[in-house]
Phi, psi and omega in degrees: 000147177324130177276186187259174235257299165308310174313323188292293181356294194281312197280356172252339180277332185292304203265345174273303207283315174312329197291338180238012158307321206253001178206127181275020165303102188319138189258075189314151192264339183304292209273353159272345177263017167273314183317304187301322193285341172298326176269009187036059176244067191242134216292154196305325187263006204268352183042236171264001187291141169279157178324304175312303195296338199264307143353293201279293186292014190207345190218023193281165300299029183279344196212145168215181178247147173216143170191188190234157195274010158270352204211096175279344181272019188246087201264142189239146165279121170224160166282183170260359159284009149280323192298316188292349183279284162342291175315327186280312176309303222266010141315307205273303174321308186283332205275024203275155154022138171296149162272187213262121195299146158298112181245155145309310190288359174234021165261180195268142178279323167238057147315285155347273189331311184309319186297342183216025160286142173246136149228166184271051206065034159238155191282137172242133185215145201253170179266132192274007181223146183316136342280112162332163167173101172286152189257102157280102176105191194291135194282168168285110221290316185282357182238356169310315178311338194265346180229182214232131175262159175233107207281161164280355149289337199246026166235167179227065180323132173077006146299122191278142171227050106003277203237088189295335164309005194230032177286159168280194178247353155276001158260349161249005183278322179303264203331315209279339188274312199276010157311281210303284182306304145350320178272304171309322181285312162299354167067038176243169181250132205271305145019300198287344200264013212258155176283139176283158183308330187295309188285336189286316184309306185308310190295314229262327180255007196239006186252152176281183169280358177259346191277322162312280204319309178306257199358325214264321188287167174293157186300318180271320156321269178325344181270357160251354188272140182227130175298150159266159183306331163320280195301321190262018190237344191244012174270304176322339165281300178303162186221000000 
């Protein structure tokens, strides 16, 4: 149950300075508000404030927030015997080699999902290892370890994603960066989420011959080729 204001106070003050006793490894703010919400310590008082805001009001200056302005989501909690170095890691980290671009059409769909299921003020979380699977509300405390919370800035409730060819291309380029971002604030390689050759077979034979046919086109070609009705009732059949 929610703690009193002081105790989140004291217990969030606690849990940053253990964290960098034994490491200068930036402390993500992604992964203390996972610690909190797993031990459910979050104060009595917190009303609508994020995690960041409570921080700034309840544990300044002793604690700060910190991230760099190429990559505002990837926020790290530091003491201030601390803050130049973390800032200085998490410089070096972002200016390192670009990673490898994000395609939508070569993740596990409900990898996907988790980033575009709507839901109604609950935490959504995917499972990080084969056989994928996303989670809505809280995972079971012995299975934590096994999934990823997917924060509500990096998601886009109500997107279809079925058929990812038929995204228009500023949705996918938006899915694909909060993808993107989303792995940098977790320190993952987006690589592990990709469907094996096995799930591309099932989805590929389990599709019509119009779906193929969308597939095969480019993202803006498709959202304009338009079938005569005929033609596209004797593709839609086919398998």
């Amino acid at each position: 149950m929610p703690i009193s204001p002081e105790d989140f106070q004291q217990r969030i003050k606690k849990i940053v300075q253990d964290h960098y006793v034994s490491t200068p490894t930036p402390l993500l703010l992604a992964h203390l508000g996972s610690q909190i919400e797993k031990e459910d310590l979050w104060p009595t008082d917190r009303g609508q404030r994020s995690l960041k805001q409570l921080i700034a009001d309840t544990c300044s200056p002793e604690l700060a927030v910190v991230f760099d302005r190429r990559s505002p989501a990837y926020v790290a909690v530091v003491t201030q015997e601390v803050r130049a170095a973390v800032e200085a890691l998490i410089a070096e980290k972002l200016g390192e080699k670009d990673t490898p671009p994000v395609r939508v059409e070569e993740l596990a769909r409900p990898f996907l999902l988790a980033f575009c299921i709507d839901v109604k003020n609950q935490p959504v979380y995917v499972r990080r290892m084969r056989p994928f699977r996303y989670e809505i509300g809280h995972v079971q405390a012995d299975k934590a370890t096994e999934y990823v919370v997917v924060e509500p800035e990096f998601r886009r409730p109500g997107l279809r994603i079925d058929n990812p060819h038929l995204l228009s291309i500023s949705q996918r380029r938006d899915l694909e960066n909060l993808i993107q971002k989303w792995a940098i604030v977790h320190s993952l390689d987006v690589s592990q989420f990709s469907r094996i050759e096995d799930e591309k077979e099932t989805l590929d034979t389990s599709r019509t011959a119009l779906d193929r046919l969308m597939a095969a086109q480019e993202p803006d070609v498709a959202q304009r080729l338009i079938l005569p009705a005929d033609i596209a009732l004797i593709l839609a059949k086919m398998r």
